[in-house]
mmCIF file of the N, C-alpha and C atoms, coordinates in Angstrom:
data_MODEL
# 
_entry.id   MODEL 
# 
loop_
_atom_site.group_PDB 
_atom_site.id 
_atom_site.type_symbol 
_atom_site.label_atom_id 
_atom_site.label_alt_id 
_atom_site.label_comp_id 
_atom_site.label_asym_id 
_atom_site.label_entity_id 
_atom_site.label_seq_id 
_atom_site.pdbx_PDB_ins_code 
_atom_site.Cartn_x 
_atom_site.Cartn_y 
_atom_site.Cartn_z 
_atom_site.occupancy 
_atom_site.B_iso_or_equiv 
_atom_site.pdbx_formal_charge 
_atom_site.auth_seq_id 
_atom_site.auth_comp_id 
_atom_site.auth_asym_id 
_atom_site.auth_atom_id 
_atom_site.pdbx_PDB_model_num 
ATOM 1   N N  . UNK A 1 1  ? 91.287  322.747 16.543 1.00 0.00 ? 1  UNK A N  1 
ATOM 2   C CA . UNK A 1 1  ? 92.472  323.498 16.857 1.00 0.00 ? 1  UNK A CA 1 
ATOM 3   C C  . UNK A 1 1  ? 93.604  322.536 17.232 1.00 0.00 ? 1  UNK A C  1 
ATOM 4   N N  . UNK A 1 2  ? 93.264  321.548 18.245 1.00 0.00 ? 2  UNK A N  1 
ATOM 5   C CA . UNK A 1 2  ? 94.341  320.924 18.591 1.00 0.00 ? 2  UNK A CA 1 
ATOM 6   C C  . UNK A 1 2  ? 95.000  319.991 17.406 1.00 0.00 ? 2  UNK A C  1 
ATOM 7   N N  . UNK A 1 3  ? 93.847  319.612 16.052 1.00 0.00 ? 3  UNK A N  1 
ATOM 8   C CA . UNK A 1 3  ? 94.473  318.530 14.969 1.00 0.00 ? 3  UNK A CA 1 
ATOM 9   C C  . UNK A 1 3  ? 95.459  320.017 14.004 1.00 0.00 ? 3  UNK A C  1 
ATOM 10  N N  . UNK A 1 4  ? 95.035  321.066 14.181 1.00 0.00 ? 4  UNK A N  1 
ATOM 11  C CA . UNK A 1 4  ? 95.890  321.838 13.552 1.00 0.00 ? 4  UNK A CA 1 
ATOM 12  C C  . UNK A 1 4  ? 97.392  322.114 14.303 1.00 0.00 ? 4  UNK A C  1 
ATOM 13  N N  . UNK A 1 5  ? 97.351  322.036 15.443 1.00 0.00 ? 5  UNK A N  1 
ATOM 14  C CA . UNK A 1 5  ? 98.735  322.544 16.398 1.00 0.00 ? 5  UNK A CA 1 
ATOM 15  C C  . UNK A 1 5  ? 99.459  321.120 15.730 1.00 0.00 ? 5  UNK A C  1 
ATOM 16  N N  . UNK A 1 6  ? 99.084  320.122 16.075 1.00 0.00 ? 6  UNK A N  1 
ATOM 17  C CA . UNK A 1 6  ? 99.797  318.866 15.999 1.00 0.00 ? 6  UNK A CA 1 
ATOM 18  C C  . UNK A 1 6  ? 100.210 318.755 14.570 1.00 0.00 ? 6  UNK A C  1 
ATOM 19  N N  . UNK A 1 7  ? 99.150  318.940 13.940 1.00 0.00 ? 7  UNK A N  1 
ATOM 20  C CA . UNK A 1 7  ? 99.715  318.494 11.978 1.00 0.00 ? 7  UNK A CA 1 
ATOM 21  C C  . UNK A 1 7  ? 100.736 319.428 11.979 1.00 0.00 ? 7  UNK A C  1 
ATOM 22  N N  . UNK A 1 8  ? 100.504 320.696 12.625 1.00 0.00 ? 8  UNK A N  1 
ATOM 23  C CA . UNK A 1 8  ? 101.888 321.848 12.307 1.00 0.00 ? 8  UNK A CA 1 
ATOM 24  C C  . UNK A 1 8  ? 103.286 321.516 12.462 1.00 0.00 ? 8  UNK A C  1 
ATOM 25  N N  . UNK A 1 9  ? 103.258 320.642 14.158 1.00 0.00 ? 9  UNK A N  1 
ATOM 26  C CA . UNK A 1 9  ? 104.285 320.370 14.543 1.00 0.00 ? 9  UNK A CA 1 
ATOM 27  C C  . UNK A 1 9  ? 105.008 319.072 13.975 1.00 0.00 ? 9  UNK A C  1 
ATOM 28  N N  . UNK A 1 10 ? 103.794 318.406 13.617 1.00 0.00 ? 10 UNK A N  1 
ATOM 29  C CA . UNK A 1 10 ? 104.524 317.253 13.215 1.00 0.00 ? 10 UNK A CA 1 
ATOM 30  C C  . UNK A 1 10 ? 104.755 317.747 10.991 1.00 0.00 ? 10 UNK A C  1 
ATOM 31  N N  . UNK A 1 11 ? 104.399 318.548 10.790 1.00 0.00 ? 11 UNK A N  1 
ATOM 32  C CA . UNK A 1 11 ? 105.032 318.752 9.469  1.00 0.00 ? 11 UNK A CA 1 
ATOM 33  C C  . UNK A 1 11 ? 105.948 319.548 9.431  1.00 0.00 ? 11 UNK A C  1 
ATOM 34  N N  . UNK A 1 12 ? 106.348 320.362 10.374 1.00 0.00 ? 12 UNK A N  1 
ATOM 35  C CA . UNK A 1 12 ? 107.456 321.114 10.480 1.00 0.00 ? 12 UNK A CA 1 
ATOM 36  C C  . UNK A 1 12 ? 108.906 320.496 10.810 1.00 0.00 ? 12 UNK A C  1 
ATOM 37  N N  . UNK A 1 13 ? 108.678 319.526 11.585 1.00 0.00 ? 13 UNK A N  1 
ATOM 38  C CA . UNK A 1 13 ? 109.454 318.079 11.829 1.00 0.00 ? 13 UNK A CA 1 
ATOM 39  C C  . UNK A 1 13 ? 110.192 318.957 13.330 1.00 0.00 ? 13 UNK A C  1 
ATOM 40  N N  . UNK A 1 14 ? 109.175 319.704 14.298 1.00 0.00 ? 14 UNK A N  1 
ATOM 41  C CA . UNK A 1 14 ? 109.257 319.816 15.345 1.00 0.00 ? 14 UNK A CA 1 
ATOM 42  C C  . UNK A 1 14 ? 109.610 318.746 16.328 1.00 0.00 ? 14 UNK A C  1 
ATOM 43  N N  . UNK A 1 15 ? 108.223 317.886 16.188 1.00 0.00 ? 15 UNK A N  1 
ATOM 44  C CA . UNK A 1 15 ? 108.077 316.823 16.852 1.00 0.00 ? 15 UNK A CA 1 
ATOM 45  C C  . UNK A 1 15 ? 108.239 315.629 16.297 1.00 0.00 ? 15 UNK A C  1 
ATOM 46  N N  . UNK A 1 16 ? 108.474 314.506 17.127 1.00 0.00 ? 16 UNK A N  1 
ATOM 47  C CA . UNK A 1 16 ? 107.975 312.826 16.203 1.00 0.00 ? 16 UNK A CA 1 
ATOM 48  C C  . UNK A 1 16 ? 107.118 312.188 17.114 1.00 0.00 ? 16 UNK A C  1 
ATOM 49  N N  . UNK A 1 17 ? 106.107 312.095 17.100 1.00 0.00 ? 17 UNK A N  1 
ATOM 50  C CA . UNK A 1 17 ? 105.076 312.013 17.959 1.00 0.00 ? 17 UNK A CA 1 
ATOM 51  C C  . UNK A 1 17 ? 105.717 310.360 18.289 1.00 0.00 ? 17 UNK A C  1 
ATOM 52  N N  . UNK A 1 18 ? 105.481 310.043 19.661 1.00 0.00 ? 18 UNK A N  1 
ATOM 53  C CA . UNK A 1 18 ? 105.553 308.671 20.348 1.00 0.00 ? 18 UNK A CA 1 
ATOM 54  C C  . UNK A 1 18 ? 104.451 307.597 19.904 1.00 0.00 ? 18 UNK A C  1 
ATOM 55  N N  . UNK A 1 19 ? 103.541 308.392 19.921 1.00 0.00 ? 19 UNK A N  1 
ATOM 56  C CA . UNK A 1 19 ? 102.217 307.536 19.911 1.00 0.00 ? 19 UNK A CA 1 
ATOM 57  C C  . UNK A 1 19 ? 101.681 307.540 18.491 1.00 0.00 ? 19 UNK A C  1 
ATOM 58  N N  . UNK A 1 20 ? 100.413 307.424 18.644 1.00 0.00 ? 20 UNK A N  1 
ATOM 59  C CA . UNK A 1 20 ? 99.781  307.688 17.191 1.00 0.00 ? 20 UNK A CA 1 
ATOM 60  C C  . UNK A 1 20 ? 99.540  309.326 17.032 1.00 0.00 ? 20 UNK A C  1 
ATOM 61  N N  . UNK A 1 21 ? 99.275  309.864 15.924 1.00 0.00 ? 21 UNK A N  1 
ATOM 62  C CA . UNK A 1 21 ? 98.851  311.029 15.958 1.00 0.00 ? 21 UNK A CA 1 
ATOM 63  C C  . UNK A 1 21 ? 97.633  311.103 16.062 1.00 0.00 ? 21 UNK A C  1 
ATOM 64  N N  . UNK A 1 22 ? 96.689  310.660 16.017 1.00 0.00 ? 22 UNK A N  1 
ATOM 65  C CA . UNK A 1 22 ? 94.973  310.862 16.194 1.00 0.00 ? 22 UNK A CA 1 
ATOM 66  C C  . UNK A 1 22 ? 94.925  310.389 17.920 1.00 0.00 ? 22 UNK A C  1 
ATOM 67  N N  . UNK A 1 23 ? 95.880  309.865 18.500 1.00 0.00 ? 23 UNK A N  1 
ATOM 68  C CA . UNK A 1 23 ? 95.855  309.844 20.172 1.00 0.00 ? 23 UNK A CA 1 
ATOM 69  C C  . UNK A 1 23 ? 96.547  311.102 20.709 1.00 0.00 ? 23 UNK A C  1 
ATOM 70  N N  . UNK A 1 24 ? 97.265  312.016 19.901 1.00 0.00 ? 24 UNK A N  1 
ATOM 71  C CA . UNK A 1 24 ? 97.780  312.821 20.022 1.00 0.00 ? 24 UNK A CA 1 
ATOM 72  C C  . UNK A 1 24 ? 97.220  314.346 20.325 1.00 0.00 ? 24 UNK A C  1 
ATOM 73  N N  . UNK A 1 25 ? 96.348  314.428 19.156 1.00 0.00 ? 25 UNK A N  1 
ATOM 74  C CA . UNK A 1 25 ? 95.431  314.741 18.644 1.00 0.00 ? 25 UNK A CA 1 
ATOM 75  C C  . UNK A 1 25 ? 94.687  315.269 20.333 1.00 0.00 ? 25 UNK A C  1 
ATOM 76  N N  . UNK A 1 26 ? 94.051  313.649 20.281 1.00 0.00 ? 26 UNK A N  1 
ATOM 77  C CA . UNK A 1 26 ? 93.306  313.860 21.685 1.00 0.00 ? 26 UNK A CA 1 
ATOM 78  C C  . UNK A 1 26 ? 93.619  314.063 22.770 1.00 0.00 ? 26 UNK A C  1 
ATOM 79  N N  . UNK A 1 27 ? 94.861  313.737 23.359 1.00 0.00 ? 27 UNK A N  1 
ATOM 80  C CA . UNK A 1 27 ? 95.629  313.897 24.237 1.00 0.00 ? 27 UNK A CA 1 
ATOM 81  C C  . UNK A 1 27 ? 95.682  316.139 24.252 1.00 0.00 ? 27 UNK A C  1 
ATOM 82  N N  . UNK A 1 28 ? 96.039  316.037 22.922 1.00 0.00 ? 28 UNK A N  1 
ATOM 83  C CA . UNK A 1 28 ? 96.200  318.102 22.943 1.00 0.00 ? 28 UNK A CA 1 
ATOM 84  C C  . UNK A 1 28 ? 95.011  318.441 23.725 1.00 0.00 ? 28 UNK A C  1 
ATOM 85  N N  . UNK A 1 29 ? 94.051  318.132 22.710 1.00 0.00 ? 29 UNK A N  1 
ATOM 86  C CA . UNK A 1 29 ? 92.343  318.200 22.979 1.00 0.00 ? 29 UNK A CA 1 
ATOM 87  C C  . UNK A 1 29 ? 91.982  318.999 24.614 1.00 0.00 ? 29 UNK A C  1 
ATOM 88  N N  . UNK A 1 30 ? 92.302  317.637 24.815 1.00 0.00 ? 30 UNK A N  1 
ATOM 89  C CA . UNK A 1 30 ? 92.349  317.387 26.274 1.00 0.00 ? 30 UNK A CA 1 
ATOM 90  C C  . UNK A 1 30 ? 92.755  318.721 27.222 1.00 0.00 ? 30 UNK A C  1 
ATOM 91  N N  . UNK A 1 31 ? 94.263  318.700 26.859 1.00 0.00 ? 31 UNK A N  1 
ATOM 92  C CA . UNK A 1 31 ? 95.115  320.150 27.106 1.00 0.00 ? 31 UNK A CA 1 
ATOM 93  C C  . UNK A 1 31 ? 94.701  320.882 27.100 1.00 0.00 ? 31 UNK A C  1 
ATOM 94  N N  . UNK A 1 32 ? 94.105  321.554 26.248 1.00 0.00 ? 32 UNK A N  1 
ATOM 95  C CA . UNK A 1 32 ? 93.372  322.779 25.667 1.00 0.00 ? 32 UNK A CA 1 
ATOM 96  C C  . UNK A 1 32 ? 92.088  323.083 25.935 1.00 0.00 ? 32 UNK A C  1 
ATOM 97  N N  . UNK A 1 33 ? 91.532  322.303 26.136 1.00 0.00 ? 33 UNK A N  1 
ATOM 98  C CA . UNK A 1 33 ? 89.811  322.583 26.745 1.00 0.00 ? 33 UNK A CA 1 
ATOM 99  C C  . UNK A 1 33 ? 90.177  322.485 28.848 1.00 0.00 ? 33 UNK A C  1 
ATOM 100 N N  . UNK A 1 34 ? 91.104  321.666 29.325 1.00 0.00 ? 34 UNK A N  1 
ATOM 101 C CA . UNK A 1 34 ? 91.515  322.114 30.426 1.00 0.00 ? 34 UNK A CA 1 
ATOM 102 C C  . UNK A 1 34 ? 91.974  323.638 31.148 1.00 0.00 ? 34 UNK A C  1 
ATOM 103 N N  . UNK A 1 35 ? 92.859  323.828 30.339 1.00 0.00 ? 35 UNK A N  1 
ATOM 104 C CA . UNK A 1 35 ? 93.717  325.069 30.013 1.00 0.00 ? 35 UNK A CA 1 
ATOM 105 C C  . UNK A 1 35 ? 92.134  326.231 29.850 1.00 0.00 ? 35 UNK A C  1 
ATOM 106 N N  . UNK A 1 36 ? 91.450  326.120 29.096 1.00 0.00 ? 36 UNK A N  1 
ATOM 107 C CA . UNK A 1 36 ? 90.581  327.176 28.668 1.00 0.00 ? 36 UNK A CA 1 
ATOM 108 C C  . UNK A 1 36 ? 89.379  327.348 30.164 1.00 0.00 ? 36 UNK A C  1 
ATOM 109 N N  . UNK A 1 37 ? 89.326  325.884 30.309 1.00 0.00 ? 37 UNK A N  1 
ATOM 110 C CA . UNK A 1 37 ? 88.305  326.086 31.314 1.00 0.00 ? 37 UNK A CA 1 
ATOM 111 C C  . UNK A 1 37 ? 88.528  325.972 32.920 1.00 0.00 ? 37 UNK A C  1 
ATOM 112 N N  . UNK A 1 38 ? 90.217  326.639 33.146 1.00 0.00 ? 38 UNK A N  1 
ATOM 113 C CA . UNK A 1 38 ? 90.729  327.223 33.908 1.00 0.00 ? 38 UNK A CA 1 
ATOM 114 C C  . UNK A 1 38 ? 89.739  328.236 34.751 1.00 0.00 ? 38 UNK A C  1 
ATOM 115 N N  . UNK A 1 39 ? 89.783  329.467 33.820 1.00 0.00 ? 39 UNK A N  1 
ATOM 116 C CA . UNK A 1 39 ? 89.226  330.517 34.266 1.00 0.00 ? 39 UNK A CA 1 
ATOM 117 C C  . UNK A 1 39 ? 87.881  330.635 34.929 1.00 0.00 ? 39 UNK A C  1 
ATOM 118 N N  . UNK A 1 40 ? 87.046  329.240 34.209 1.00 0.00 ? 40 UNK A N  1 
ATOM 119 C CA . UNK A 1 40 ? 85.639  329.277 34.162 1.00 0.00 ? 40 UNK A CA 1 
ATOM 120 C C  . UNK A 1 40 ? 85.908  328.695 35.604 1.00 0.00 ? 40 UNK A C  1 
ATOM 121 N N  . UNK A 1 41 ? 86.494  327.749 36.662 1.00 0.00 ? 41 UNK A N  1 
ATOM 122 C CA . UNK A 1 41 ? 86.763  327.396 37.547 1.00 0.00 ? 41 UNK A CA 1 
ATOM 123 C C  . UNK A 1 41 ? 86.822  328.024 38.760 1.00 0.00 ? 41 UNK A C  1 
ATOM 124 N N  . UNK A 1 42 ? 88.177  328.877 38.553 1.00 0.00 ? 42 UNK A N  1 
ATOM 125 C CA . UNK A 1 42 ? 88.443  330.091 39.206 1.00 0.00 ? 42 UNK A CA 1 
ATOM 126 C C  . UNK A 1 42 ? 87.500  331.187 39.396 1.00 0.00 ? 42 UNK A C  1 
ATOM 127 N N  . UNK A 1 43 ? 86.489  331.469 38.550 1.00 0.00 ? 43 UNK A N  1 
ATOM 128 C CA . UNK A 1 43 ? 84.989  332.535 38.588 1.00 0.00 ? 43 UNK A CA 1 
ATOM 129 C C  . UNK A 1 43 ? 84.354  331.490 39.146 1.00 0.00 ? 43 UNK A C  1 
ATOM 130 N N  . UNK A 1 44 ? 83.917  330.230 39.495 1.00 0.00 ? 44 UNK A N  1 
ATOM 131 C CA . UNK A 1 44 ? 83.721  330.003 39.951 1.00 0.00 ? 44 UNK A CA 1 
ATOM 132 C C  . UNK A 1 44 ? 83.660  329.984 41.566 1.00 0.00 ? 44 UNK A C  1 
ATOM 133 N N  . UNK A 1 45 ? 84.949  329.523 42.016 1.00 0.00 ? 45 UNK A N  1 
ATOM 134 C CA . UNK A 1 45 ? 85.379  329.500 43.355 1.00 0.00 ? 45 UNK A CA 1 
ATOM 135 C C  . UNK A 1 45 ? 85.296  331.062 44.127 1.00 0.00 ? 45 UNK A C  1 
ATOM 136 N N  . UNK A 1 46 ? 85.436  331.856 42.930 1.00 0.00 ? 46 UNK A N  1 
ATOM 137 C CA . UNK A 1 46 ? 85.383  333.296 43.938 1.00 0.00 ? 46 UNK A CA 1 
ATOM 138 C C  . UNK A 1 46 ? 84.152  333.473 44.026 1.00 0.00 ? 46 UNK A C  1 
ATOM 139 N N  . UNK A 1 47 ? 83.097  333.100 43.394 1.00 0.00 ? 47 UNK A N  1 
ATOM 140 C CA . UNK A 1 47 ? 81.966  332.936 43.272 1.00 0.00 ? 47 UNK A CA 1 
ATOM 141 C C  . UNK A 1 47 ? 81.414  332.311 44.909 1.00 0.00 ? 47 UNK A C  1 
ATOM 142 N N  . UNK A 1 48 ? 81.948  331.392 45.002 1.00 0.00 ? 48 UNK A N  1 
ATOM 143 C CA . UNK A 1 48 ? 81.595  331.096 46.420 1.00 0.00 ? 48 UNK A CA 1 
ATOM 144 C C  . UNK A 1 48 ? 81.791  331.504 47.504 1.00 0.00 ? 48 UNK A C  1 
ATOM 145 N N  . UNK A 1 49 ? 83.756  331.215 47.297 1.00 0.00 ? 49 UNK A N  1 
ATOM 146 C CA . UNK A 1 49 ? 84.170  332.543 48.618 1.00 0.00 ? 49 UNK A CA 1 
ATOM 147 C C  . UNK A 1 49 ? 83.341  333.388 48.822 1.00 0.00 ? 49 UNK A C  1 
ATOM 148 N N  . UNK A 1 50 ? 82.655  334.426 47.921 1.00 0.00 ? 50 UNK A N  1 
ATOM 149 C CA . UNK A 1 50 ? 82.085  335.622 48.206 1.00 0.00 ? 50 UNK A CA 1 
ATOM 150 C C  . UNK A 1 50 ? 80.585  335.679 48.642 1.00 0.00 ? 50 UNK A C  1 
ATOM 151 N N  . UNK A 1 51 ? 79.936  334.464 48.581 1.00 0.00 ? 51 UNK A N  1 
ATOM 152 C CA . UNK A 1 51 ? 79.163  334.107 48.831 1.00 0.00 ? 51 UNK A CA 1 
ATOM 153 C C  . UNK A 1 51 ? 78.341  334.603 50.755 1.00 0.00 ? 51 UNK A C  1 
ATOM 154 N N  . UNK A 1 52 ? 79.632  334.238 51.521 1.00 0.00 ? 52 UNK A N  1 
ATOM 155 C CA . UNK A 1 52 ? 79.216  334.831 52.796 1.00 0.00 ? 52 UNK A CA 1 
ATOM 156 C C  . UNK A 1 52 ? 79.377  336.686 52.801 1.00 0.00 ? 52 UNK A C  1 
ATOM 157 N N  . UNK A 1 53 ? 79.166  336.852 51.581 1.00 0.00 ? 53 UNK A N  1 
ATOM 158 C CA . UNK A 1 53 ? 79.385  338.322 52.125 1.00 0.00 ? 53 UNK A CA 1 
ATOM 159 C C  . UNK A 1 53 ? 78.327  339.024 51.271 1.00 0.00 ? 53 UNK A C  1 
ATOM 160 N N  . UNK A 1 54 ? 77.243  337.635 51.112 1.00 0.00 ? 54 UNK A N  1 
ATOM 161 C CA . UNK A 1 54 ? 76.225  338.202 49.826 1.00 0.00 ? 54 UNK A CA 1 
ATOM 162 C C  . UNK A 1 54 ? 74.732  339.109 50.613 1.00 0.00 ? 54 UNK A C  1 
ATOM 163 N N  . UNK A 1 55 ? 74.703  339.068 52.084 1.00 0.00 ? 55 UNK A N  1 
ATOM 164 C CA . UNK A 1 55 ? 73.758  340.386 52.409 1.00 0.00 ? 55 UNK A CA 1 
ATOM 165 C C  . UNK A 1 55 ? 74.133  341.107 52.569 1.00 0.00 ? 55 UNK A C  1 
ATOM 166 N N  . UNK A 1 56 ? 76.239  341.710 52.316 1.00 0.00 ? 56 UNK A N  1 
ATOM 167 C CA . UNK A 1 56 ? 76.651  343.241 52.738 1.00 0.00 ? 56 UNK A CA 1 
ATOM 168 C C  . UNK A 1 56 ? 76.473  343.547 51.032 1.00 0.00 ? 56 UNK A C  1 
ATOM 169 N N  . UNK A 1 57 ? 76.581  342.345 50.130 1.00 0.00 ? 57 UNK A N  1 
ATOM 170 C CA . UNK A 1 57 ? 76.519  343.224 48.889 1.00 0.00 ? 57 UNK A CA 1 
ATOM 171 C C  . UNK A 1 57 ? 74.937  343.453 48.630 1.00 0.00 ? 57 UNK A C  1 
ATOM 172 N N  . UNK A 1 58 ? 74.074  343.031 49.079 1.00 0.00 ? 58 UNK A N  1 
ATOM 173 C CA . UNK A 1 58 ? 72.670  343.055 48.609 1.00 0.00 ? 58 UNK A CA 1 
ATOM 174 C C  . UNK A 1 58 ? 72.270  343.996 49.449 1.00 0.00 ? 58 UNK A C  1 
ATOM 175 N N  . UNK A 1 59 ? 72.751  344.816 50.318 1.00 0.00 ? 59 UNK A N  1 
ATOM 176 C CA . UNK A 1 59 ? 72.433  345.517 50.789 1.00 0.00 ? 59 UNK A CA 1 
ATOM 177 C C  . UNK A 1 59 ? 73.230  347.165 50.140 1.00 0.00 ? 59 UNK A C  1 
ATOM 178 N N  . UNK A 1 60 ? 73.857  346.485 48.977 1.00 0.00 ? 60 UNK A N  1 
ATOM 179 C CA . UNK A 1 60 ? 74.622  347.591 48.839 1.00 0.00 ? 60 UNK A CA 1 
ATOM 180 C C  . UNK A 1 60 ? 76.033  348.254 49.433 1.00 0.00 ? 60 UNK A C  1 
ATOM 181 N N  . UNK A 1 61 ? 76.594  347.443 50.350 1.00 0.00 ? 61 UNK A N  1 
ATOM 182 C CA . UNK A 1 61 ? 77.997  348.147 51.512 1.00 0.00 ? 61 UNK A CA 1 
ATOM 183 C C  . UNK A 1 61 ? 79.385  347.383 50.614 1.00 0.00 ? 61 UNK A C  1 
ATOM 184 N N  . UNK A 1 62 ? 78.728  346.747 49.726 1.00 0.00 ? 62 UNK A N  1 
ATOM 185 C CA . UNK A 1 62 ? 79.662  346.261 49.067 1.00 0.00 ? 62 UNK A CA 1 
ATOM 186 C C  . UNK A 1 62 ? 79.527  346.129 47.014 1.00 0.00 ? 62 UNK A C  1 
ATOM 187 N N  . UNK A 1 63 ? 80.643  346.010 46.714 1.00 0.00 ? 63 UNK A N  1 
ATOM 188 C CA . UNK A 1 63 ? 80.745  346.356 45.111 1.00 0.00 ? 63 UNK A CA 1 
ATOM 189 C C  . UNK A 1 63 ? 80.692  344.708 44.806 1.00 0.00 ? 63 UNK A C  1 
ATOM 190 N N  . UNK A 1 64 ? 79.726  344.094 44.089 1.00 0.00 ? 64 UNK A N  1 
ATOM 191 C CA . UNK A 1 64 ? 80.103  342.698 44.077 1.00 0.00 ? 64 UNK A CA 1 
ATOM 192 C C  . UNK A 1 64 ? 81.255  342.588 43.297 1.00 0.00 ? 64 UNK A C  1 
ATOM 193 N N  . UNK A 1 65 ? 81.503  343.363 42.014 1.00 0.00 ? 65 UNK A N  1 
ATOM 194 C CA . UNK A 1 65 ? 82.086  343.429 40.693 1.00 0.00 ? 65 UNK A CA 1 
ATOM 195 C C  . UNK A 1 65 ? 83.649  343.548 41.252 1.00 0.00 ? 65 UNK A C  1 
ATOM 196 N N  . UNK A 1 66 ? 83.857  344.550 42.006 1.00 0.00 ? 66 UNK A N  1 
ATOM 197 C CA . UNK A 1 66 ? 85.107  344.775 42.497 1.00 0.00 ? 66 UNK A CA 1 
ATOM 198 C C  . UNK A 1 66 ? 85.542  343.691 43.753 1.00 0.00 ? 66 UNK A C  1 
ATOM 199 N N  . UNK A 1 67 ? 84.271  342.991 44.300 1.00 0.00 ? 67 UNK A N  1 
ATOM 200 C CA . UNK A 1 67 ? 85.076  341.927 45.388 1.00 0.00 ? 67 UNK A CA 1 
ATOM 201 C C  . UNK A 1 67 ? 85.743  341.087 44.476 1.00 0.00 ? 67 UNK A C  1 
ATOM 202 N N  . UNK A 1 68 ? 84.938  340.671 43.572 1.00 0.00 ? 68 UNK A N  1 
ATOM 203 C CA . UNK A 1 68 ? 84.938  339.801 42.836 1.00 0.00 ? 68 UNK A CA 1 
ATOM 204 C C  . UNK A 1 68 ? 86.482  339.949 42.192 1.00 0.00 ? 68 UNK A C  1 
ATOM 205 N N  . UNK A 1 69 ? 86.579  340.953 41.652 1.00 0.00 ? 69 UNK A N  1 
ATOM 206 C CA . UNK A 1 69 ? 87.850  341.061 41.019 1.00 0.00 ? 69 UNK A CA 1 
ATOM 207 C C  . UNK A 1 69 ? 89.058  341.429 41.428 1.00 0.00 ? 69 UNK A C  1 
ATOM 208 N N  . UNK A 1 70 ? 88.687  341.874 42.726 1.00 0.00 ? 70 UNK A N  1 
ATOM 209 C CA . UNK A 1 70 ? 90.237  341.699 44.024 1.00 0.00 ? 70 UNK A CA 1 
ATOM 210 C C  . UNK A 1 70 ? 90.291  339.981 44.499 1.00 0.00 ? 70 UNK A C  1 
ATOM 211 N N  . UNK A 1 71 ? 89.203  339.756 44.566 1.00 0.00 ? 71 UNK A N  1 
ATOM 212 C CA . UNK A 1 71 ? 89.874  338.365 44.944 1.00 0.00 ? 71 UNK A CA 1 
ATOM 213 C C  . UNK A 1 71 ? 89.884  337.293 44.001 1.00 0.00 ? 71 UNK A C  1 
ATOM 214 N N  . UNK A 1 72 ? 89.381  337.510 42.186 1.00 0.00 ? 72 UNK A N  1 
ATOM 215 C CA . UNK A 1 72 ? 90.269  336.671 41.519 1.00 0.00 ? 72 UNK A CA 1 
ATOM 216 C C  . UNK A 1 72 ? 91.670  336.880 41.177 1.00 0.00 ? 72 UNK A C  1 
ATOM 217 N N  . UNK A 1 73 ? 92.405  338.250 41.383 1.00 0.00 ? 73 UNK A N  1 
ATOM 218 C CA . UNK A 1 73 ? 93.370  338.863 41.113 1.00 0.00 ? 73 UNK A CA 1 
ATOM 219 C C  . UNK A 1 73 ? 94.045  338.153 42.141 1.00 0.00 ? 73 UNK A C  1 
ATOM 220 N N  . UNK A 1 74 ? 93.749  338.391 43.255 1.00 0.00 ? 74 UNK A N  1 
ATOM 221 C CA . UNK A 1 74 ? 94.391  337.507 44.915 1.00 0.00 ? 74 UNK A CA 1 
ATOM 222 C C  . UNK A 1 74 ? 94.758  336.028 44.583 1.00 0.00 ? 74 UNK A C  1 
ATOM 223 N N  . UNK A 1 75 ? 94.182  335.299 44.172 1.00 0.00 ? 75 UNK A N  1 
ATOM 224 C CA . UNK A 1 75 ? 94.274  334.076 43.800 1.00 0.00 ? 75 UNK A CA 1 
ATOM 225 C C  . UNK A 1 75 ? 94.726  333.677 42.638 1.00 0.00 ? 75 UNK A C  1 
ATOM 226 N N  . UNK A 1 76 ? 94.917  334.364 41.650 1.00 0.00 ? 76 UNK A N  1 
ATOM 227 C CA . UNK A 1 76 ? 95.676  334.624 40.619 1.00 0.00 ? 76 UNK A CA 1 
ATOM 228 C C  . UNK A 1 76 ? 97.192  334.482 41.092 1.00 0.00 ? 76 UNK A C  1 
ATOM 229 N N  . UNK A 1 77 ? 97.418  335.237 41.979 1.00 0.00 ? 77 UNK A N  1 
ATOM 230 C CA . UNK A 1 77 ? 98.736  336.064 42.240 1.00 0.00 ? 77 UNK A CA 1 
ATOM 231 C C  . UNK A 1 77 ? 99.005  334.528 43.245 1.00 0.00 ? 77 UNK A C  1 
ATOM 232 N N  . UNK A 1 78 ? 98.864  334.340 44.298 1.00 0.00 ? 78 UNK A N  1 
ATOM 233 C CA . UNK A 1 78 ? 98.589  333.108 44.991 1.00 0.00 ? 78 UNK A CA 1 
ATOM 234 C C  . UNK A 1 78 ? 99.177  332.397 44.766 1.00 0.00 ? 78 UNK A C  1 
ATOM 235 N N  . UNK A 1 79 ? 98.467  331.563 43.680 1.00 0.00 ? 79 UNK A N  1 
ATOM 236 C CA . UNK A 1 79 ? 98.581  330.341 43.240 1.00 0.00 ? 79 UNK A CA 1 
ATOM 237 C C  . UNK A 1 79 ? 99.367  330.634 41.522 1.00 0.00 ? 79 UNK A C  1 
ATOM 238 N N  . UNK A 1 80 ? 99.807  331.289 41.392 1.00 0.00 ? 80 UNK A N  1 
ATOM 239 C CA . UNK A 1 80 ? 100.671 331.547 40.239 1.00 0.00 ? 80 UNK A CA 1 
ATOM 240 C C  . UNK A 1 80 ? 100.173 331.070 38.940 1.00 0.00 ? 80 UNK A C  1 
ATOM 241 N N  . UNK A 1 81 ? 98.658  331.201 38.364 1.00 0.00 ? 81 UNK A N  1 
ATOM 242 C CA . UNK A 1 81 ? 97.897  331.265 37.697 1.00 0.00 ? 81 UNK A CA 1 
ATOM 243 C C  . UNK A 1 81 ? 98.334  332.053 36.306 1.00 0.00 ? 81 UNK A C  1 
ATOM 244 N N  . UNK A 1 82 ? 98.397  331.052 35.010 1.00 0.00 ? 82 UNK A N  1 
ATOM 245 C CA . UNK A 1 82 ? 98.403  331.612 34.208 1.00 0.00 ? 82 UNK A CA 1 
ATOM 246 C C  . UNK A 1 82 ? 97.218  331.681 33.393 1.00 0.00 ? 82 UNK A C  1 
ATOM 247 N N  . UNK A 1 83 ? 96.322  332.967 33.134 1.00 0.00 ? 83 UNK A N  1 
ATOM 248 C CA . UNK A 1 83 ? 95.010  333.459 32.538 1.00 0.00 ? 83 UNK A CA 1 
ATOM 249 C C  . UNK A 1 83 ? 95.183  333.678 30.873 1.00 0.00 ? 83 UNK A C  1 
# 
């Protein structure tokens, strides 16, 4: 994906790349698998936060699904997170 964004830009004569284009290339790469594995991060961390509150949900007094998703929404909003 990222050798396709770049060949686009650089045949469209968007860009003139500084560097080489196969460092370019990787440099996107880079971007883009960061960017993606954002989210996987963030499910993470709420993952923990919620963690001290894992015998009210195992007991049932709590929705894990919905903690879960008020407080990635919370932190979303927060930290000005683009998903």
């Amino acid at each position: 994906m990222a050798k396709q964004i770049v060949n686009n830009l650089v045949s469209k004569g968007l860009i003139e790349p500084a560097i080489a284009v196969e460092r370019l290339i990787e440099e996107t790469e880079t971007l883009l698998l960061d960017e993606l594995m954002a989210e996987d991060r963030l499910n993470d961390e709420v993952r923990q936060l919620l963690k001290k509150y894992e015998s009210e949900i195992e007991k049932g007094r709590l929705d894990f699904r919905k903690l879960f998703d008020m407080t990635k929404h919370k932190l979303v909003r927060e930290r000005n997170i683009v998903l």
